[in-house]
C-alpha positions in Angstrom: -5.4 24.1 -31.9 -9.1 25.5 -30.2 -8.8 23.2 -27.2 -4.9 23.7 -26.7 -5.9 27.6 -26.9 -9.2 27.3 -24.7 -6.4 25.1 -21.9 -4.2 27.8 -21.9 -7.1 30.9 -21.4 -5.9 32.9 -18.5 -8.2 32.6 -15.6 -8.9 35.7 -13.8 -11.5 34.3 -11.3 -11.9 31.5 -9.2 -15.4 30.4 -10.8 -13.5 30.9 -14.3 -10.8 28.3 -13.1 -13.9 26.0 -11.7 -15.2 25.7 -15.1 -12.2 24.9 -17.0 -11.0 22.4 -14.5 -14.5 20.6 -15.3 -13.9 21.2 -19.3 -10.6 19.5 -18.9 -12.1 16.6 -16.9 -14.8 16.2 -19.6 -12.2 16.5 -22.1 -9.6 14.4 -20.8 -10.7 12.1 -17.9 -8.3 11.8 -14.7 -7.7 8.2 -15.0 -5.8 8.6 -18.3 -3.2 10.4 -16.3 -2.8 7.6 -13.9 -2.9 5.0 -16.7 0.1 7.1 -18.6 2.4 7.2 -15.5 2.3 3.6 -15.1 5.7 2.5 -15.8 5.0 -1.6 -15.3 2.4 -0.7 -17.5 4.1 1.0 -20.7 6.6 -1.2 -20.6 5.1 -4.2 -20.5 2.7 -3.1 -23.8 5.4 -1.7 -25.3 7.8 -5.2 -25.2 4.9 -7.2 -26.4 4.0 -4.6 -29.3 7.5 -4.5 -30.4 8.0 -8.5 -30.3 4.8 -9.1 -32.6 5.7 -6.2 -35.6 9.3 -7.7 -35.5 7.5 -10.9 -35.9 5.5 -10.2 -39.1 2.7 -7.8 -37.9 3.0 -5.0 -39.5 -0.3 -3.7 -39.8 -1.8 -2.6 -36.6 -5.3 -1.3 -35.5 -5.0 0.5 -32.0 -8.7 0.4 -30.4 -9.4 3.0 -27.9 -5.8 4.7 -28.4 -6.2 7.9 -26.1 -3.3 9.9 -26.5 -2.1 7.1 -29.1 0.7 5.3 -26.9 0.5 2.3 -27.6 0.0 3.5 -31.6 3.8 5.0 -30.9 5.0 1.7 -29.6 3.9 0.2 -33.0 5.3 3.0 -35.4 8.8 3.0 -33.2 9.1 -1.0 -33.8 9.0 -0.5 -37.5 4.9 -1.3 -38.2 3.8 -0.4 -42.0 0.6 0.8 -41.4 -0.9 2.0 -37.8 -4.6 3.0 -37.8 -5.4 5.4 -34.5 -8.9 4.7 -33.6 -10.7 7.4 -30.9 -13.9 8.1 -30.1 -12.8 11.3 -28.1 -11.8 14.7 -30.2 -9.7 15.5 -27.8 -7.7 12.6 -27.5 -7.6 12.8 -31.1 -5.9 16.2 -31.1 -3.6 15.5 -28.4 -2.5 11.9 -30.5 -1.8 14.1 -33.6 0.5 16.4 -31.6 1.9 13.6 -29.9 2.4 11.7 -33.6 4.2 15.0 -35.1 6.2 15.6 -32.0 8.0 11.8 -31.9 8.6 12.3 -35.7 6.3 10.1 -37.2 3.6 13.0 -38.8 1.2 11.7 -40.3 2.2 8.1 -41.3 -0.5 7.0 -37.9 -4.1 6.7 -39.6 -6.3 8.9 -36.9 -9.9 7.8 -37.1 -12.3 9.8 -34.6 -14.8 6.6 -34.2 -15.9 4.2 -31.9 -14.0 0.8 -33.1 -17.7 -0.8 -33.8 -18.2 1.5 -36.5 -14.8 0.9 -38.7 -15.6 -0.3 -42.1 -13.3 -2.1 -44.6 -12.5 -0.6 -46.9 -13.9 2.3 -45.7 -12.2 3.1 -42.6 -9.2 0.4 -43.1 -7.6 -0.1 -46.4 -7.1 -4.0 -45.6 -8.0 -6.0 -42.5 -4.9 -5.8 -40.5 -3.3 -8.3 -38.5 -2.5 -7.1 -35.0 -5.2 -5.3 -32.8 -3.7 -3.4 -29.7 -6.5 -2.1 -27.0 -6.5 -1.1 -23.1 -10.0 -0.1 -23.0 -10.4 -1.9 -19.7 -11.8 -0.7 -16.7 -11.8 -2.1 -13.4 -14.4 -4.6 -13.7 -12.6 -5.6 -17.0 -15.9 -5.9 -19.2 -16.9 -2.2 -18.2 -15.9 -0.9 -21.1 -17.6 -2.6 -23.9 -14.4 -4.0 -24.8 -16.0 -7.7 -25.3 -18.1 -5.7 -28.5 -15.4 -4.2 -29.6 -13.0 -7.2 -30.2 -16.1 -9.3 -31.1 -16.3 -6.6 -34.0 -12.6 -6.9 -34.4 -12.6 -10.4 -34.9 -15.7 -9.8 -37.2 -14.6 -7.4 -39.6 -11.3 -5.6 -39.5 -8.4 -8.5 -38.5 -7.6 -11.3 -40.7 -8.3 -14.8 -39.8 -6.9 -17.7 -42.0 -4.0 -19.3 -42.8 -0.9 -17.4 -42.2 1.9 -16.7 -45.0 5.9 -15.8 -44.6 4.8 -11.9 -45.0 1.4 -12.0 -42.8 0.9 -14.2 -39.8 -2.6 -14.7 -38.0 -4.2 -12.1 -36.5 -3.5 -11.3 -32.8 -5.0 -9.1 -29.8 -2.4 -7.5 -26.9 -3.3 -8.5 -24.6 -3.7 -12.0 -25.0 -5.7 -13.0 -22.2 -7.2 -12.3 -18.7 -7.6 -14.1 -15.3 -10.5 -12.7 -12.6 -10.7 -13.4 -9.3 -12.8 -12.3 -6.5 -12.9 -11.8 -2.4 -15.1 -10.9 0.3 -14.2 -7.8 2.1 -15.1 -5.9 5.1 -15.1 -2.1 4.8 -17.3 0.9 6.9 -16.5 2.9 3.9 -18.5 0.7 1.9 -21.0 0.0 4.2 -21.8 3.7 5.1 -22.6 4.2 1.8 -25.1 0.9 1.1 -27.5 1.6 3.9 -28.5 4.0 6.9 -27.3 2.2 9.8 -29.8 1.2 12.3 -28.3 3.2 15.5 -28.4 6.3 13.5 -32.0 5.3 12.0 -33.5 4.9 15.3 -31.0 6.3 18.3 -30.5 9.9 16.1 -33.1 10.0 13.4 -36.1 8.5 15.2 -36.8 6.5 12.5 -38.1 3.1 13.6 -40.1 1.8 10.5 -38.2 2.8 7.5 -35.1 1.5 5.6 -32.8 4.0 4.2 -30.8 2.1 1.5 -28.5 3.1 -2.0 -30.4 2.9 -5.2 -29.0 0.0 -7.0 -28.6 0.1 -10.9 -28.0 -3.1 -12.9 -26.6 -1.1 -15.6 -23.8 -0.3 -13.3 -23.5 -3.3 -11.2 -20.2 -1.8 -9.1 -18.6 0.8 -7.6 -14.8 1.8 -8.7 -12.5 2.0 -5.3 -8.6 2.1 -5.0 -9.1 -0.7 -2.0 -5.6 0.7 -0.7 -7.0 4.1 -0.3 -10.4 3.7 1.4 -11.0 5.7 4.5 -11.0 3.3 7.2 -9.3 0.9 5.3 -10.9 -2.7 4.9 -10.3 -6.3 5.8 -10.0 -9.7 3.6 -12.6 -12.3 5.0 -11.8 -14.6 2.4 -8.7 -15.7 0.4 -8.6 -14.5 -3.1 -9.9 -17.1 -5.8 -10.2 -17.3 -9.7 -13.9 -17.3 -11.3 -13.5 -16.5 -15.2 -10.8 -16.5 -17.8 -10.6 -15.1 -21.6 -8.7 -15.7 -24.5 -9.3 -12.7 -26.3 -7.4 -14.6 -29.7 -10.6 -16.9 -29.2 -13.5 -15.7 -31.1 -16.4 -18.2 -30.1 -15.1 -17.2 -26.2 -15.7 -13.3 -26.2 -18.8 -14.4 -28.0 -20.2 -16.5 -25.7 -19.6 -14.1 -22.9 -21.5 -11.4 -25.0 -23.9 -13.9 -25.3 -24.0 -14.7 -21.4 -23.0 -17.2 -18.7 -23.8 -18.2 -15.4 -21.5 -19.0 -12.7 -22.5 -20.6 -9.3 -19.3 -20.3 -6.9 -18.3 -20.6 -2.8 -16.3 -18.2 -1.4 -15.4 -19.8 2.5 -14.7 -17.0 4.8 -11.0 -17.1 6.6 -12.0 -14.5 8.3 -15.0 -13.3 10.4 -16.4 -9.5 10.2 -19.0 -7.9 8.5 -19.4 -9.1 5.2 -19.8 -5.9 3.0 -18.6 -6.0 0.0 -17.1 -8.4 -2.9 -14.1 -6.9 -5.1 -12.9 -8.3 -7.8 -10.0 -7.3 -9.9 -8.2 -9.3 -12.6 -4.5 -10.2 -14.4 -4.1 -9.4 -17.7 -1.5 -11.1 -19.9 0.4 -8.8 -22.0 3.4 -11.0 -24.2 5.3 -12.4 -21.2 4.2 -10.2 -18.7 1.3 -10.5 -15.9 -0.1 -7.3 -15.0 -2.2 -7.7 -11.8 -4.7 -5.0 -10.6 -5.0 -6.9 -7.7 -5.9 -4.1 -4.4 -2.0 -5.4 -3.1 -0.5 -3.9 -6.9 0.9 -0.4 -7.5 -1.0 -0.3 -10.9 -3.3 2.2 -12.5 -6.3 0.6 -11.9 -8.6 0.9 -9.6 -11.2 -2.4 -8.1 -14.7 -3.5 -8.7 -16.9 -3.3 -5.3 -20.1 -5.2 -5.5 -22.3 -4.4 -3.0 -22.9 -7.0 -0.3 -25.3 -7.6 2.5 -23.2 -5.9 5.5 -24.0 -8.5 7.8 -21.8 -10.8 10.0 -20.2 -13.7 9.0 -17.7 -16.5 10.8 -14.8 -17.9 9.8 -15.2 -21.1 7.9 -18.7 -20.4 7.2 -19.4 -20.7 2.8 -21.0 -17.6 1.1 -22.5 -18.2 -2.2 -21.9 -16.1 -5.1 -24.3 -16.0 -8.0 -22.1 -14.7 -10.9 -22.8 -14.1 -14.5 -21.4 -11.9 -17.7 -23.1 -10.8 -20.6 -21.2 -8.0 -21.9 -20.0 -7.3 -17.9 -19.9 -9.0 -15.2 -22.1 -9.4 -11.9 -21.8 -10.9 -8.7 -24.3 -11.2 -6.0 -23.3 -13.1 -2.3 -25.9 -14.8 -1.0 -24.8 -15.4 3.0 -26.4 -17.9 5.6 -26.4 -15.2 8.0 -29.3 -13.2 6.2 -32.2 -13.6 8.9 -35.4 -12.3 7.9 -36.6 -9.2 9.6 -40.1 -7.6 9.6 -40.4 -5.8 6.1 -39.9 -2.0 6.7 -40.9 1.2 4.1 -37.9 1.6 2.0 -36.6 4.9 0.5 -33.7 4.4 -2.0 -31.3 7.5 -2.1 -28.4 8.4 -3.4 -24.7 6.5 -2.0 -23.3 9.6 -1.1 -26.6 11.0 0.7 -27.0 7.7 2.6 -22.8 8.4 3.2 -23.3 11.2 4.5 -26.2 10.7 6.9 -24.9 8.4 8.5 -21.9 10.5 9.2 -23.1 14.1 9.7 -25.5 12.8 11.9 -24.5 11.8 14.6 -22.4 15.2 14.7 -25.7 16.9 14.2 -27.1 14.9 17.1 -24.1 16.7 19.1 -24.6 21.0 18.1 -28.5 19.8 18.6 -27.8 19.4 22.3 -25.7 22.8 22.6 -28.5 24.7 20.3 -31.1 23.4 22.3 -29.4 24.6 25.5 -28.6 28.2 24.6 -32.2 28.4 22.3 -34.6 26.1 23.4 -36.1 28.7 25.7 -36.9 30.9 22.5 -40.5 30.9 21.5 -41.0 30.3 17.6 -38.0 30.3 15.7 -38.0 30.0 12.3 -34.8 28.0 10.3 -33.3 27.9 7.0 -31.4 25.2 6.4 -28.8 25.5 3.3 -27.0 22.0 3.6 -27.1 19.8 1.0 -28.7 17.6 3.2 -30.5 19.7 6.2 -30.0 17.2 9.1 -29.7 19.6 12.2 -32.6 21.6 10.7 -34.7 18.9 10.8 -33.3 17.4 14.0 -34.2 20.9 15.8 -37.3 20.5 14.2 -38.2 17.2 15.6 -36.8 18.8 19.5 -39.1 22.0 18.8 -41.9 21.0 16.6 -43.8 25.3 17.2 -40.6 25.9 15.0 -40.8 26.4 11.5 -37.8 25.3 9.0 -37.0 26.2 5.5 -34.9 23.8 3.4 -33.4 24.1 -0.4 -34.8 21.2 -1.8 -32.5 18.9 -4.2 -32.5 16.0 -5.9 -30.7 14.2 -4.1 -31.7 14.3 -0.4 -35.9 15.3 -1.2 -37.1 12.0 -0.9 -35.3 11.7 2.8 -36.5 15.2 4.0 -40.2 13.5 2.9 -39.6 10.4 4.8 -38.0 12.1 8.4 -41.1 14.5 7.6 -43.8 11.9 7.5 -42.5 9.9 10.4 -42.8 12.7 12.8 -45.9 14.0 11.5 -44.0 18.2 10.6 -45.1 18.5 7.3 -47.2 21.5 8.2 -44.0 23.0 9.8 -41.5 22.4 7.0 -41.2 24.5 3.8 -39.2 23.9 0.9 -37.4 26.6 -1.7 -35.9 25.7 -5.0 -33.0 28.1 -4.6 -31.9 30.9 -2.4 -32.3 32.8 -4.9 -36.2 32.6 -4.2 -35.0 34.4 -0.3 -33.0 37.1 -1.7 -35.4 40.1 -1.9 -36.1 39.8 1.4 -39.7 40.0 1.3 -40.7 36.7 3.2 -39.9 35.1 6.2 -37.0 36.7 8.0 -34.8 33.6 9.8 -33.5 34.0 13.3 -31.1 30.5 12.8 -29.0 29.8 9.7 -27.3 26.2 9.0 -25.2 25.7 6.6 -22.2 22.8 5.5 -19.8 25.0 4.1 -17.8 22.1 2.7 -18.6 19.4 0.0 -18.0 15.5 1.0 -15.4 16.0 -2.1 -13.2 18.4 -0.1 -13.7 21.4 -2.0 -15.5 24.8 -0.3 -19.3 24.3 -1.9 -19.5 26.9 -5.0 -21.0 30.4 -4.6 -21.6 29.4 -0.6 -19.8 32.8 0.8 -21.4 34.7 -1.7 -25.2 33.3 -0.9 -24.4 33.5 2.8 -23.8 37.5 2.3 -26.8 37.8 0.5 -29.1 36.1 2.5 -27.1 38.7 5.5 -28.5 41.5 3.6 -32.2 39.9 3.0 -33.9 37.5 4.7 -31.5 37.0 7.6 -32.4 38.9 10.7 -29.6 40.7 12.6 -29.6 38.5 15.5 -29.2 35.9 13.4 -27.7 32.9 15.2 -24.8 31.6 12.7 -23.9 27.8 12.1 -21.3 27.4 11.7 -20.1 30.7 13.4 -16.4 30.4 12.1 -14.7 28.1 9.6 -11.0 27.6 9.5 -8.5 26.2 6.8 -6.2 24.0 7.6 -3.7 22.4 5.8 0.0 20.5 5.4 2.7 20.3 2.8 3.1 16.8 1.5 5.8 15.0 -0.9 3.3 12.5 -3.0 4.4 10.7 -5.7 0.8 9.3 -6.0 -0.8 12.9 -6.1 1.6 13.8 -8.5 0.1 10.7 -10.3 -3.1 11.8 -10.6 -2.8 15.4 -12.0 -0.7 15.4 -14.6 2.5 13.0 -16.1 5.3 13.1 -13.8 8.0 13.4 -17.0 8.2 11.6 -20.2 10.6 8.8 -18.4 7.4 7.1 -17.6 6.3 6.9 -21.9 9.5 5.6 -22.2 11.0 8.4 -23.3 8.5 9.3 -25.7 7.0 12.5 -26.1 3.8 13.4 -24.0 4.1 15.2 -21.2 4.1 18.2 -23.0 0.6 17.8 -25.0 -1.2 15.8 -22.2 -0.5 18.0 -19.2 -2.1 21.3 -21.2 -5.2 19.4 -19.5 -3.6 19.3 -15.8 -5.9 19.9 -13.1 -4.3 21.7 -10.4 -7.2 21.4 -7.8 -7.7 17.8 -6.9 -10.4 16.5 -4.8 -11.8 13.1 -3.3 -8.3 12.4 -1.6 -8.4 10.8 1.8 -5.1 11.9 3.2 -4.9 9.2 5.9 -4.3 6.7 3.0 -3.0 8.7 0.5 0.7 7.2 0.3 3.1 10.6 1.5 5.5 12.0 3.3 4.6 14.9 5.6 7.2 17.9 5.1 5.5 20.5 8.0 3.5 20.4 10.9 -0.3 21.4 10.4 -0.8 25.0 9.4 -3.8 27.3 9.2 -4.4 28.6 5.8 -7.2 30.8 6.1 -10.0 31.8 8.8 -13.2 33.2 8.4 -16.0 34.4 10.8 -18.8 33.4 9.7 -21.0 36.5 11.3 -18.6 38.7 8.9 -19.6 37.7 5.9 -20.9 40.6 4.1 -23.0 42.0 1.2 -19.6 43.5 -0.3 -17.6 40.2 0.2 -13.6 41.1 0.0 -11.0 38.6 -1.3 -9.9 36.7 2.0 -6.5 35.5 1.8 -3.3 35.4 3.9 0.5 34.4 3.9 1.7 31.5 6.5 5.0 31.1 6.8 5.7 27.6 7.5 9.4 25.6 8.8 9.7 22.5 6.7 10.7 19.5 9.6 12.7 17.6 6.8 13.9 17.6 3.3 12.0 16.4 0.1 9.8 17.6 -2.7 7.1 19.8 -2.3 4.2 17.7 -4.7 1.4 20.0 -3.3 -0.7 21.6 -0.3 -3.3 19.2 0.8 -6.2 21.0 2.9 -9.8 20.3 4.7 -11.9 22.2 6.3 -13.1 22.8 10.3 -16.2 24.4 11.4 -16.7 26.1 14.5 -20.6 26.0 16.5 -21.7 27.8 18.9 -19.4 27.1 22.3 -16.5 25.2 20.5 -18.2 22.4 18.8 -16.0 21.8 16.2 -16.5 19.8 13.0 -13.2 18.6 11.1 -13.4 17.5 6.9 -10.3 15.4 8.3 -11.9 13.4 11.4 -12.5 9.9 11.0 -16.8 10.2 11.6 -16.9 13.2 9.2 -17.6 11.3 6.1 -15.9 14.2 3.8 -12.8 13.6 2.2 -10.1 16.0 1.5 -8.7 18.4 -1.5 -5.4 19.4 -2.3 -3.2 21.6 -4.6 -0.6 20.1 -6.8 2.1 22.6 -7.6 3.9 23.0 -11.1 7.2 21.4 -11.4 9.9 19.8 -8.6 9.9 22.0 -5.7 12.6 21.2 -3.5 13.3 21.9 0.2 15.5 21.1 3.3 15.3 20.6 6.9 14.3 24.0 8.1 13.8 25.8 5.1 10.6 28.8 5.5 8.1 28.3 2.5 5.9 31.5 2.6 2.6 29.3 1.6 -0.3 31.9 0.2 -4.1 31.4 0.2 -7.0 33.5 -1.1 -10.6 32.5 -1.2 -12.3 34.1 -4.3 -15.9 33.4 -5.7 -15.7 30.8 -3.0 -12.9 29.2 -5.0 -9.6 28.0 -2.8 -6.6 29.0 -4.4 -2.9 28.2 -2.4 0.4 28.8 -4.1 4.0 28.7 -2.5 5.1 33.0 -2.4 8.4 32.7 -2.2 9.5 29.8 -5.1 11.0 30.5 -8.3 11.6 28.4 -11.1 11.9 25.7 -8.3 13.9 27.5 -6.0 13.1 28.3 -2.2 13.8 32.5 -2.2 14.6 32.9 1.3 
C-alpha cells in the first residue's frame, strides 16, 4: 500500500529521516504503541469481548478501533458480524493488513468515519448489539467519547427487550470510577508561572507577572506522574468524585448535558500546592483497570493547574468541578492572599519552562562575559536562542550595546515585556529569520549566542548549518562564540519502557495475534521528551562521549562529524537503545548539561532494531554522525543481534 511504501523510503539524509519520523507521528500517534504493549490491558478487553459474543452478541460495532484489536478479539470469539469504525486512513490500512494477516479477510466491516456519522442502514446493516471502544484519554472525557456512545445509544445498538438469539445491547467497558489528588511538583510549577526570584533577583522584573496561557478548551496537561523530572509529592489522599455507567443512557446524557460538583480535598500533607491529577478505573467484564500514577498502564494522568502556593496539613482545599462533555477542576485554597495586581503577560508553558530554568544559568555566563568583555566599547549581539535570555541579560549589564534577536512566536511577547521594563527598545532589533543576515550586508556581530539544543532533547534543526553561514556573513572573525564547544554524551540503557514507546515489543503482548509486523512499519527510531532520571532502566556502561564539536570550527563547507566509541559493557542485559543529551561549553569552563537537574531540557534517545544482547565486559563499537544537524547513533559491530568482537 502508498503509506506502507512511503514507511519504507530509504532515507539518505538526516532532514529526510526528520520528516518521515514526523509523517509517521501524524500518521500513527505514539500513544497507540504504548496502548498496544499493554498486556493487563489486551487481556483484560479481550476476556470481556469473548464472554459477551459467547453470550449472544454477535454483532459488534468497534468505535475508534485503531489497528482493529479489539475488532480481532470479536471475530476470534466467533462474532457474526464486526463493523471496524476509524476515522484515521492509516489505521484503516494497517487494520485491513492486520484483518487479512490473522485469517479473517474481509469478513471485518472497515468504515473510515468518525462513529457520530454511522447511519443505519447506511453504514450498518442492522443496529448491532455490542459496542466495544477505548477512545479514552487521560482525563477519560477527552476524547469525545461521551458523543460518541450518546450516538451509539441513539442510533446504531438495539435497546428493547432481549430474545434467546439477541440480548440487550451492551458497551466494554461497562463503567468508570474518577478520582482526584493534590500534588506537589516543580515540574509542574516551572511551567505555570515565572517564579518570583527569577522575575526580580535575575530578570529585574519587579512589576510584571509571567504566567501560562490557559485554554478552557483544553483544561489539562497529559503527564506520566511516575516520570516527571523532579518527581512530585501526594498532599492529599486519593478520593472518588464521578462515576458512569456507560450501559446508562440518560447518565452519559446528562454529563453531555453538564454537572456541577463542589468537593473538599483535606491536605495530609503540607507543600506547595501545584497541581490536581486525576486519573480513573475503568471496568472491563471482571476486571478493574486503574490508571492511577502508582499503575504500570498505558495511560498517562490529567494535571490541572493549581495555584502553586503553600498549604498545611489538615488544612481543606475546595475544588470546583464540573463535566460537560470533559471534565474540569479548579482548587480554590485558603492560602491565596491577595497581592498588589501586577501587568500580566501570558506565554507559552514551555517558554515560561524554560525561563525559569535557563535563566538562572544565563545569570551565571553573564558574569564571566561581563568579566572578559565588559571593557569592550559597543558590541553588537545576535542572539539565535529560541528564547534570547543572555542576549538580553547583557543587554540590561551594557545598555551602549546593541542586540539582534530572531523573533518567534512563542517568546515575542516576553522579549516586549523585559524590553519595556528597562527602557532598551531603542537598542534591541528583531529579524524574522537568519536568513534575513545571510548576505552579509548589515550589521556585522562581534558576540554570537546560541542554544544548540531543544528542551525536547533533540539538536535544534538546521542549527550547524545556520551557524556556518552566519561564519561566512555577518559574523566578524573575532567573533566571540557561545557556546564555544558542545559535546555529546551518552549511555547504553536496557528499557523495557523505551522499548514501549517506539514500537510493539513482539506479538506476545496482542496475544498472539498478528501486529507487530504492520504497526511497527511506523516505528520511530529517534525518541525524544525522555527524562532519563525517571525513565525506569538499567544502566549497561559508564557515560561515554559520542561526539564533540568546536563551535569556532564550524564552517561554510560543514563536513559530516561523526566518530566510533568503543565502550565496555559493566554487566549483562539487552541493549534497548543509546539515550543521549547534550553539554555546552562557555567561555572559561562554564558548562551547561541537557541532563542537570536546573536545565529544564529533557533528554533523547535511540531505540535499536531487534534484541541486542551483551555480557559483562563485552566492547560494543557505538557509532555517531551528525548530518543536516540530525543525530544519528547505531551499534558498528552487531549483526543480526550478535556482538562481532
Amino acid at each position: 500500500t502508498q503509506l506502507r511504501k512511503l514507511a519504507y523510503q530509504p532515507v539518505n539524509t538526516g532532514n529526510s529521516r526528520e520528516s518521515l519520523d514526523s509523517l509517521k507521528t501524524i500518521l500513527v500517534e505514539r500513544w497507540h504503541f504504548r496502548m498496544l504493549n499493554d498486556i493487563s490491558r489486551n487481556r483484560a478487553f479481550h476476556d470481556a469481548i469473548a464472554a459477551a459474543v459467547q453470550n449472544g452478541h454477535k454483532h459488534v460495532l468497534d468505535i475508534g478501533a485503531g489497528t482493529g484489536l479489539l475488532s480481532l478479539f470479536a471475530l476470534s470469539a466467533g462474532a457474526d458480524k464486526v463493523y471496524v469504525c476509524e476515522v484515521s486512513p492509516a489505521s484503516c490500512e494497517v487494520a485491513r493488513t492486520v484483518f487479512d494477516e490473522n485469517g479473517f479477510g474481509t469478513k471485518p466491516h472497515i468504515i473510515n468515519k468518525h462513529s457520530t456519522e454511522l447511519t443505519v442502514p447506511g453504514d450498518l446493516s442492522e443496529r448491532v448489539t455490542l459496542a466495544v471502544t477505548e477512545t479514552f484519554d487521560c482525563g477519560l472525557f477527552g476524547e469525545h467519547v461521551l458523543k460518541s456512545l450518546d450516538h451509539a445509544w441513539e442510533h446504531l445498538l438495539r435497546v428493547g427487550q432481549s430474545t434467546c438469539c439477541q440480548p440487550n445491547a451492551t458497551v466494554i467497558p461497562e463503567k468508570a470510577e474518577v478520582f482526584v489528588c493534590l500534588i506537589e511538583s516543580q515540574w509542574i510549577r516551572d511551567g505555570h508561572r515565572v517564579s518570583r526570584q527569577v522575575l526580580e533577583d535575575v530578570l529585574g522584573m519587579r512589576d510584571v507577572e509571567l504566567k501560562a496561557a490557559f485554554s478552557d478548551e483544553e483544561p489539562y496537561d497529559s503527564e506520566k506522574l511516575s516520570r516527571l523530572k523532579h518527581g512530585f509529592r501526594r498532599l492529599s489522599d486519593p478520593f472518588h468524585i464521578l462515576s458512569v455507567d456507560f450501559n446508562n443512557h440518560k447518565e452519559i446524557r446528562d454529563l453531555i448535558r453538564g454537572i456541577h460538583l463542589k468537593e473538599q480535598a483535606l491536605c495530609a500533607e503540607s507543600g506547595i500546592l501545584d497541581a490536581v491529577c486525576l486519573w480513573f478505573r475503568l471496568k472491563v467484564g471482571d476486571t478493574w483497570l486503574d490508571t492511577g500514577p502508582d499503575s504500570e498502564t498505558c495511560w498517562e494522568q490529567a494535571v490541572y493547574r493549581g495555584p502553586s502556593v503553600h498549604v498545611r496539613s489538615g488544612e481543606a482545599v475546595r475544588l470546583d468541578i464540573s463535566c460537560q462533555g470533559h471534565i474540569a477542576v479548579h482548587c480554590v485554597s485558603d492560602s491565596l492572599t491577595s497581592v498588589p495586581e501586577k501587568a500580566v503577560t501570558s506565554l507559552d508553558s514551555e517558554v515560561i519552562r524554560a525561563i525559569n530554568g535557563q535563566a538562572p544559568i544565563a545569570a551565571r555566563i553573564l558574569e564571566q562575559l561581563d568579566s572578559q568583555l565588559g571593557n569592550r566599547s559597543a558590541q553588537s549581539i545576535l542572539d539565535a536562542s529560541h528564547i534570547p535570555l543572555l542576549g538580553l541579560l547583557l543587554l540590561r549589564r551594557q545598555p551602549n550595546w546593541r542586540l539582534t534577536y530572531v523573533a518567534n512566536s512563542n517568546s515575542k511577547d516576553f522579549v516586549a515585556s523585559f524590553v519595556k521594563a528597562h527602557g532598551l527598545e531603542s537598542a534591541v532589533s528583531a529579524v524574522e529569520s537568519l536568513e534575513e543576515l545571510h548576505n552579509g550586508e548589515g550589521t556585522q556581530y562581534d558576540i554570537f549566542i546560541v542554544n544548540v539544543f531543544e528542551s525536547s532533547g533533540l539538536l535544534r534543526q538546521g542549527v550547524l548549518e545556520d551557524i556556518a553561514l552566519l561564519r561566512k556573513s555577518c559574523l566578524k572573525p573575532d567573533v566571540t562564540m557561545v557556546p564555544s564547544s558542545v559535546t555529546l554524551r551518552g549511555i547504553l540503557v536496557e528499557s523495557e519502557a523505551l522499548e514501549e514507546q517506539s514500537h510493539l515489543v513482539s506479538d506476545n503482548r496482542t496475544l498472539g495475534f498478528k501486529v507487530a509486523d504492520y504497526i511497527n512499519v511506523f516505528q520511530v527510531h529517534m525518541q525524544q521528551e525522555i527524562c532519563l532520571a525517571t525513565l525506569p532502566h538499567h544502566a549497561l556502561c559508564d557515560v561515554f562521549t559520542l561526539l564533540e564539536i568546536n563551535m569556532y570550527n564550524v564552517g561554510l563547507d560543514l563536513p559530516e562529524i561523526s566518530a566510533v566509541r568503543t565502550v565496555p559493557l559493566l554487566q549483562a542485559g539487552r541493549i534497548s537503545g543509546c539515550c543521549y543529551w547534550f553539554e555546552q561549553e562557555s567561555l572559561d569552563g562554564v558548562t551547561i548539561s541537557s541532563y542537570s537537574a536546573e536545565d529544564p531540557s529533557l533528554q533523547a534517545a535511540v531505540v535499536f532494531s531487534g534484541a541486542v544482547l551483551g555480557s559483562a565486559e563485552t566492547t560494543i563499537r557505538v557509532g555517531t554522525s551528525c548530518i543536516d544537524s540530525n543525530i544519528s547513533i547505531w551499534l558498528d559491530n552487531v549483526r543480526d543481534g550478535k556482538v562481532l568482537q
